[in-house]
C-alpha atoms as an extended CHARMM CRD file, in Angstrom:
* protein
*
       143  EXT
         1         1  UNK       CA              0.0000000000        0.0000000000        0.0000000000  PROA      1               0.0000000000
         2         2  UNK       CA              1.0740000000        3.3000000000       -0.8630000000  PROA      2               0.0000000000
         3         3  UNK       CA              0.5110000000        6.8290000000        0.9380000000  PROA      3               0.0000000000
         4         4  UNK       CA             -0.3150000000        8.7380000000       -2.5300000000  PROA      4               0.0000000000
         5         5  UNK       CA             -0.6900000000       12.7180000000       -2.6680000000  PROA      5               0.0000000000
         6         6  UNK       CA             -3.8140000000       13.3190000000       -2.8470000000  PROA      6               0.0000000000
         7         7  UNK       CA             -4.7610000000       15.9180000000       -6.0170000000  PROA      7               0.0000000000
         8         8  UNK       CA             -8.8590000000       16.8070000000       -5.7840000000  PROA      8               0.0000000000
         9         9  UNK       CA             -9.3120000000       16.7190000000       -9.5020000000  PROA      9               0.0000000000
        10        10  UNK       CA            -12.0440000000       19.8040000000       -9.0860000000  PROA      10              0.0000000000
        11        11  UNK       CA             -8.7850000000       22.4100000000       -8.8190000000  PROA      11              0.0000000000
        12        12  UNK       CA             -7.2400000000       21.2520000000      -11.8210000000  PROA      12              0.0000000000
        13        13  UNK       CA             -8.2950000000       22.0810000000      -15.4190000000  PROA      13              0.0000000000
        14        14  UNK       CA             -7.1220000000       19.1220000000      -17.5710000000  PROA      14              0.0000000000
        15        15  UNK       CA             -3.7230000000       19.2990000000      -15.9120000000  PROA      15              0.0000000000
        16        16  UNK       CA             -2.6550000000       22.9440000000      -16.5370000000  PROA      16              0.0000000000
        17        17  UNK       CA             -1.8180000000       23.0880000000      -13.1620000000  PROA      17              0.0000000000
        18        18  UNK       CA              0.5240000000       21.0830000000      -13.1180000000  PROA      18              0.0000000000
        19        19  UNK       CA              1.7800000000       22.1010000000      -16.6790000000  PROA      19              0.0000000000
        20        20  UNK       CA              1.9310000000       26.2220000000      -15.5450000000  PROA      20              0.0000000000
        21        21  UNK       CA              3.9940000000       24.9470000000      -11.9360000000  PROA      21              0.0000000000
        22        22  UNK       CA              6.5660000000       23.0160000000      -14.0880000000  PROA      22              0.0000000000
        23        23  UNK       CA              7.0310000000       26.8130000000      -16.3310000000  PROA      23              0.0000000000
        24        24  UNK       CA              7.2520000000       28.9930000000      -13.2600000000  PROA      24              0.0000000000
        25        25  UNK       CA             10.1780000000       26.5050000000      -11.7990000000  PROA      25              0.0000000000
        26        26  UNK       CA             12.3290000000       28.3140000000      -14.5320000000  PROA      26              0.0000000000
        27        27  UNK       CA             11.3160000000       31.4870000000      -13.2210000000  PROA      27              0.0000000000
        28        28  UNK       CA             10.9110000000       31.3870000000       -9.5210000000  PROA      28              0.0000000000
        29        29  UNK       CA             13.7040000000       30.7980000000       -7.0920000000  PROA      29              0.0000000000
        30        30  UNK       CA             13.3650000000       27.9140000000       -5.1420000000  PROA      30              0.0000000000
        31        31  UNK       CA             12.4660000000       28.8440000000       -1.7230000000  PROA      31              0.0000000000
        32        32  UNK       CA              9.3840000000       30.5230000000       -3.7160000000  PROA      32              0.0000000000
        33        33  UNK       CA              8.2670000000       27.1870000000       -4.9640000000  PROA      33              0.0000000000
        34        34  UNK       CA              9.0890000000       25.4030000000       -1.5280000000  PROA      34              0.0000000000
        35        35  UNK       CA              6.8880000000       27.5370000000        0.1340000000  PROA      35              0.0000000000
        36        36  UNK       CA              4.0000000000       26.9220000000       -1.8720000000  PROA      36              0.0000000000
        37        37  UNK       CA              4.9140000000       22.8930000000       -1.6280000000  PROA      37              0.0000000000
        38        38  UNK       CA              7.0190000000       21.6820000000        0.9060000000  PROA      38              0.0000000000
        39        39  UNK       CA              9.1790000000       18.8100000000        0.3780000000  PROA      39              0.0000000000
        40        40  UNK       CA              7.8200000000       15.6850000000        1.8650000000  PROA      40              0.0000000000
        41        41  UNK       CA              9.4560000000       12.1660000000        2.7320000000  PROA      41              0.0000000000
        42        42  UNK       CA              7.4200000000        8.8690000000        3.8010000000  PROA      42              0.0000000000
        43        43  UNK       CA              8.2100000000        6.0780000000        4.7530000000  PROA      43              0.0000000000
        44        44  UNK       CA              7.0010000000        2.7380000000        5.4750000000  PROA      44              0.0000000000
        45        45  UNK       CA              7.2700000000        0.3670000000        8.1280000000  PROA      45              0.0000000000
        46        46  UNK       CA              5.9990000000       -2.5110000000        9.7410000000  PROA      46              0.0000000000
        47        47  UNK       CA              4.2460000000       -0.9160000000       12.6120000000  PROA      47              0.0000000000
        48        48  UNK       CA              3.0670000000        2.5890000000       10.6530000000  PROA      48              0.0000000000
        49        49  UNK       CA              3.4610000000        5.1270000000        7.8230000000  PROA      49              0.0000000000
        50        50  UNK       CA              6.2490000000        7.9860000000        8.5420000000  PROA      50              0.0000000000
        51        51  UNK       CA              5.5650000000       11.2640000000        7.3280000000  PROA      51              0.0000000000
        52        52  UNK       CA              8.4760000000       13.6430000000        7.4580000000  PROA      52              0.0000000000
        53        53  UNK       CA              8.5920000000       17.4620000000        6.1090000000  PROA      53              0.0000000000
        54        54  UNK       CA             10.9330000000       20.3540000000        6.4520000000  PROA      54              0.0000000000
        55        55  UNK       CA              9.5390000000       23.5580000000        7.7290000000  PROA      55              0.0000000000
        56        56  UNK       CA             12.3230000000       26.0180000000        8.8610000000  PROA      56              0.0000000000
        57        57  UNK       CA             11.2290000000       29.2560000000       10.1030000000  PROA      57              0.0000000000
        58        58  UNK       CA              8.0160000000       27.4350000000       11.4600000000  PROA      58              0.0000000000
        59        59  UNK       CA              6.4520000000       26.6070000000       15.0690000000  PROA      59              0.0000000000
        60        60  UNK       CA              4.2500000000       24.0610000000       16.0820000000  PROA      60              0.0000000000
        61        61  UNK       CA              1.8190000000       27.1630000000       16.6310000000  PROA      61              0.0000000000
        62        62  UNK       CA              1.9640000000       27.2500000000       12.7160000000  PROA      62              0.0000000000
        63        63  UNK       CA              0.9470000000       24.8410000000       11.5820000000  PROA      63              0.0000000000
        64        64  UNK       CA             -2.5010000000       22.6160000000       11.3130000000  PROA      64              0.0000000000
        65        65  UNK       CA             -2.7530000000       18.7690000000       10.6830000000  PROA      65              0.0000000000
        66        66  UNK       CA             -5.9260000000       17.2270000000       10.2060000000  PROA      66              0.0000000000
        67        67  UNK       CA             -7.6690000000       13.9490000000        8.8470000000  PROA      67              0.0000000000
        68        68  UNK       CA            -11.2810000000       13.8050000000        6.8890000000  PROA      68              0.0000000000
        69        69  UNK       CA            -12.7020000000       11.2490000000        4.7980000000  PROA      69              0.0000000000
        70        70  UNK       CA             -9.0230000000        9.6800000000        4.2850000000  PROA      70              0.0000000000
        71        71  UNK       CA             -7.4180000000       12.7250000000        3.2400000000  PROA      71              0.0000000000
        72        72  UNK       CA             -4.7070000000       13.9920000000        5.8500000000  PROA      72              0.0000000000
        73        73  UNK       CA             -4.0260000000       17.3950000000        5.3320000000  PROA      73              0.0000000000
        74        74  UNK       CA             -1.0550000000       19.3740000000        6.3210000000  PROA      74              0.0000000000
        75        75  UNK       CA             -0.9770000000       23.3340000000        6.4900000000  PROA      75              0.0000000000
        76        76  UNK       CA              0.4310000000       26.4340000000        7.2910000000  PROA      76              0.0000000000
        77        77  UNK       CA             -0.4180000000       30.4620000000        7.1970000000  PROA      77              0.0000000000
        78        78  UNK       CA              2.3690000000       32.5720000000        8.6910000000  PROA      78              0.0000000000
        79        79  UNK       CA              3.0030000000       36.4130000000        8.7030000000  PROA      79              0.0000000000
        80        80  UNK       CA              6.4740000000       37.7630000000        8.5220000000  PROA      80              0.0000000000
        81        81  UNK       CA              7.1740000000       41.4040000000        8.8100000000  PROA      81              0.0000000000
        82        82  UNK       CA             10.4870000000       43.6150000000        7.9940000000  PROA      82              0.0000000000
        83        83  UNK       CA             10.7770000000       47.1870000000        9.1800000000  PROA      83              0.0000000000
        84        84  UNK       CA             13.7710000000       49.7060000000        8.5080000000  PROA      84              0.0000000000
        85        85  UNK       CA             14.3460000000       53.5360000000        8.9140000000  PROA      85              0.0000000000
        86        86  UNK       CA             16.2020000000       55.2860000000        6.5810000000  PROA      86              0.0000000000
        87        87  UNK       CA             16.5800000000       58.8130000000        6.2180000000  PROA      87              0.0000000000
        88        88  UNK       CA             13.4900000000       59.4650000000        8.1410000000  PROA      88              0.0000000000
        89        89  UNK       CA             11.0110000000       57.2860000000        6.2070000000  PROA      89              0.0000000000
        90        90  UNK       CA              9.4700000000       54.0780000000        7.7380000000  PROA      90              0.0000000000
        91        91  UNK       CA              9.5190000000       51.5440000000        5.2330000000  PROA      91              0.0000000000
        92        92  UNK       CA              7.4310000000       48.3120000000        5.8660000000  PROA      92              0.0000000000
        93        93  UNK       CA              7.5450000000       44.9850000000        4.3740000000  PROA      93              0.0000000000
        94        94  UNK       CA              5.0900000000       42.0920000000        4.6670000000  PROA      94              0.0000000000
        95        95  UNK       CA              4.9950000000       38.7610000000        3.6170000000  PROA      95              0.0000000000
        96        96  UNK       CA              2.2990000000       35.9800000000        3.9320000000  PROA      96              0.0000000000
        97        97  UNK       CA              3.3120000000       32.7400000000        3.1750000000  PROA      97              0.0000000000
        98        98  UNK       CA              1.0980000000       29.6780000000        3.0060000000  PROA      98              0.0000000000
        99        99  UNK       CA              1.0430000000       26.3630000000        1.8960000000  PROA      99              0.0000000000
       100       100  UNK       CA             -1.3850000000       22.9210000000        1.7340000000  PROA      100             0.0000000000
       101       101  UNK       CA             -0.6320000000       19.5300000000        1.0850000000  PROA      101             0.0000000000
       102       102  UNK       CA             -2.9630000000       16.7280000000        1.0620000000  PROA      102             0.0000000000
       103       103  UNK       CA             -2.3270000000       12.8780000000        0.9640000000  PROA      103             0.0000000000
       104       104  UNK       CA             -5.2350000000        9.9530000000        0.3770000000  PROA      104             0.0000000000
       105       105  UNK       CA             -4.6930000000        7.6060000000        3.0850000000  PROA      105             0.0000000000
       106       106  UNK       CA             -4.4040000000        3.8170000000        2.2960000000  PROA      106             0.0000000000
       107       107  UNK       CA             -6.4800000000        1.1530000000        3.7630000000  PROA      107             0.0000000000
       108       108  UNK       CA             -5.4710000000       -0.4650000000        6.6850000000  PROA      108             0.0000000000
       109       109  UNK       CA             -4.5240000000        2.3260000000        8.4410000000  PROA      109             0.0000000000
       110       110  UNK       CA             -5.9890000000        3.5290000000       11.9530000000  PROA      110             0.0000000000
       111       111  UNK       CA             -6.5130000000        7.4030000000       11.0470000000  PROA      111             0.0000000000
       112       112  UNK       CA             -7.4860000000        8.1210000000       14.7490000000  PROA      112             0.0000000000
       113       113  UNK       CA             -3.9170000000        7.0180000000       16.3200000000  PROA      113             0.0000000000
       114       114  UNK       CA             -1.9540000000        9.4290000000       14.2980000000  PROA      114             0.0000000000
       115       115  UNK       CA              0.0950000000       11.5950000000       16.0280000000  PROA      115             0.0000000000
       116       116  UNK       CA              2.4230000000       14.1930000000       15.3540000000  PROA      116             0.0000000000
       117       117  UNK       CA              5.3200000000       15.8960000000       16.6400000000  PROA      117             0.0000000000
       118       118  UNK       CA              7.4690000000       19.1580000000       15.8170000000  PROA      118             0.0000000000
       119       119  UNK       CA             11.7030000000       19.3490000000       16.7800000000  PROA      119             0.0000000000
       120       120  UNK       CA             13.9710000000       21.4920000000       14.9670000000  PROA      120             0.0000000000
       121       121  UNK       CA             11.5530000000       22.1800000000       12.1650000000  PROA      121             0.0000000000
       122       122  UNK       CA             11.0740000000       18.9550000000       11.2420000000  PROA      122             0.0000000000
       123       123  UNK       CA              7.3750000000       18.2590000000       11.1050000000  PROA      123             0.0000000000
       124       124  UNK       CA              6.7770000000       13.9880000000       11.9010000000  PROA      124             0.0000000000
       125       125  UNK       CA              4.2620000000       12.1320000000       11.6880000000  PROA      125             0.0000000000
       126       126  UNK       CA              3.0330000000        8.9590000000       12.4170000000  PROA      126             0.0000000000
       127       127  UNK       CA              0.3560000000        7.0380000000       10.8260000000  PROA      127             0.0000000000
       128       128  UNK       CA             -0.4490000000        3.4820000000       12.3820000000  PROA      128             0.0000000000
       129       129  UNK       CA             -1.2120000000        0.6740000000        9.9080000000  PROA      129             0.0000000000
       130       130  UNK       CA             -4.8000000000       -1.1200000000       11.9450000000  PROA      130             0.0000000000
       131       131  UNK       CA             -3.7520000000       -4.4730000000       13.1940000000  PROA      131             0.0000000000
       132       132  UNK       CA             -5.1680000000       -6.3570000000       10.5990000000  PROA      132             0.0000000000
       133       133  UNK       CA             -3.2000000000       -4.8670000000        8.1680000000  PROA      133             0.0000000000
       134       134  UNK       CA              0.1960000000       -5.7480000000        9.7120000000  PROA      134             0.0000000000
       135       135  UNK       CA              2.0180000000       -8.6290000000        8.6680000000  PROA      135             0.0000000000
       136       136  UNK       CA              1.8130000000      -11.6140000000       10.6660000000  PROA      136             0.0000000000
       137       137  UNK       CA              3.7620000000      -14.8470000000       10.6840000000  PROA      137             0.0000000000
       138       138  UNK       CA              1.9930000000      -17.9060000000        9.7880000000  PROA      138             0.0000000000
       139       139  UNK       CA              3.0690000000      -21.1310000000       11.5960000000  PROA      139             0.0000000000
       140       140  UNK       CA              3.0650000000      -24.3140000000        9.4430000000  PROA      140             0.0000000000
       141       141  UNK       CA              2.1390000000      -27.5140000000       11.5900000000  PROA      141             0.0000000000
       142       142  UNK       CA              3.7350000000      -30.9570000000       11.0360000000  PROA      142             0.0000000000
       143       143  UNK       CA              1.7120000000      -33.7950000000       10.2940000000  PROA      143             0.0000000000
């Protein structure tokens, strides 16, 4: 079974989407793009599903995890703000940043028992697979 990002096909027109992100990666610098679509690792073991995703700058405070109908989502909405005085005038910079991403869950896995934590900005989490789902060792009897 594979954790799969999940793409609701209602926010994408025939796959221009994905067609006009792959033109602005020419144009954009990179931490522009990260922003918009963190960088996520997972991994698979025999217990659960580990979910892993760099988010320097970030708290705990920013960010929101949830589960609905199979889809966990992971998000963010932070504020940053620049000030400097020069020759009298107060300029003022501002700078929203914001991102979503959204995985479809695979069967077998116990959605409530999730749980998360945040060190270093490194977001984790942990998705157990439901007992049944785990692999088990068969004994073979001897006749």
């Amino acid at each position: 079974m594979n954790l799969v990002t999940y793409r609701p096909t209602e926010n994408s027109l025939f796959g221009l989407d994905r067609m006009w992100n792959r033109m602005l990666e020419g144009f954009l610098d990179n931490d522009v793009l990260s922003w918009n679509a963190p960088a996520v690792d997972v991994r698979e073991t025999d217990e659960d599903y580990v979910v892993e995703m760099d988010l320097p700058g970030r708290t705990e405070k920013d960010l929101e995890v949830e589960v609905k109908e199979n889809v966990l989502t992971i998000s963010s909405r932070s504020e940053e703000g620049k000030e400097s005085k020069k020759d009298g005038y107060l300029l003022r910079e501002r700078r929203e940043t914001s991102f979503s991403r959204s995985f479809r869950l695979p069967q077998g896995v116990d959605a409530g028992k999730i749980h998360a934590s945040f060190k270093n900005g490194v977001l984790e989490l942990h998705v157990p697979k439901a007992p049944e789902s785990k692999p088990r060792r068969i004994q073979i009897a001897a006749n």
